[in-house]
C-alpha positions in Angstrom: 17.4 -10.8 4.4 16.6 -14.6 4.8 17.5 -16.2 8.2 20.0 -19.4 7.6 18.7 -22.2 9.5 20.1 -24.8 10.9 19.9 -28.8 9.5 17.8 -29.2 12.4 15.4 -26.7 12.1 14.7 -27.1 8.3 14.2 -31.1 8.8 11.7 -30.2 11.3 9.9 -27.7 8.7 10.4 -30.2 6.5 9.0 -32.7 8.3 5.8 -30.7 8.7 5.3 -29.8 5.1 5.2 -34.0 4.8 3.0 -34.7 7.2 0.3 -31.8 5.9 1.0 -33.2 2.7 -0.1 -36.6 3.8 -3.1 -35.7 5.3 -4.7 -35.8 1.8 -6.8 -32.7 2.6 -5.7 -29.5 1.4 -6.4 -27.7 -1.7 -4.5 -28.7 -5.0 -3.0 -25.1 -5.0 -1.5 -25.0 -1.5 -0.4 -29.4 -2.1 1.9 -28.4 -5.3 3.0 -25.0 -3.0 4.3 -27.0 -0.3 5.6 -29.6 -2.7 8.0 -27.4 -3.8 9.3 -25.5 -0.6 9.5 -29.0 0.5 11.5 -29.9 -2.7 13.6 -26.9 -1.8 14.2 -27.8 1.9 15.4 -31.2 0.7 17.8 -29.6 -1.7 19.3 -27.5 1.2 19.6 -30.1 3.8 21.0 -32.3 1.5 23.8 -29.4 0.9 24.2 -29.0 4.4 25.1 -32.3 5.1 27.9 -31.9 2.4 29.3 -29.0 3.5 29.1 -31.3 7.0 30.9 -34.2 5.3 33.4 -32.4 3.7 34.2 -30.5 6.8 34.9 -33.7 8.7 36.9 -35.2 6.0 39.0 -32.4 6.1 39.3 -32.0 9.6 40.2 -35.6 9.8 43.0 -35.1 6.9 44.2 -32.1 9.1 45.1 -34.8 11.6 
């Protein structure tokens, strides 16, 4: 069972597959690898700050 991890936490791995993606000197095979868990961090961070959004909307419509 994957571990859910928080916004933090996958902005920081995401963060890292950028900056060894920027060095420039890694394999083609491991590049277009961490291209796409990178593509898939983005894709849940960006969902987490969703969910985050609509939480506060509603919380604030609650009021």
């Amino acid at each position: 069972m994957e571990e859910k991890l928080s916004f933090e936490e996958n902005m920081k791995k995401l963060g890292n597959i950028v900056s060894e993606l920027e060095k420039g000197d890694i394999p083609l095979e491991k590049a277009v690898q961490l291209y796409s868990e990178g593509a898939g961090l983005a894709v849940l961070c960006r969902k987490q700050l969703d969910e985050a959004k609509i939480k506060i909307t509603e919380d604030m419509s609650d009021e």
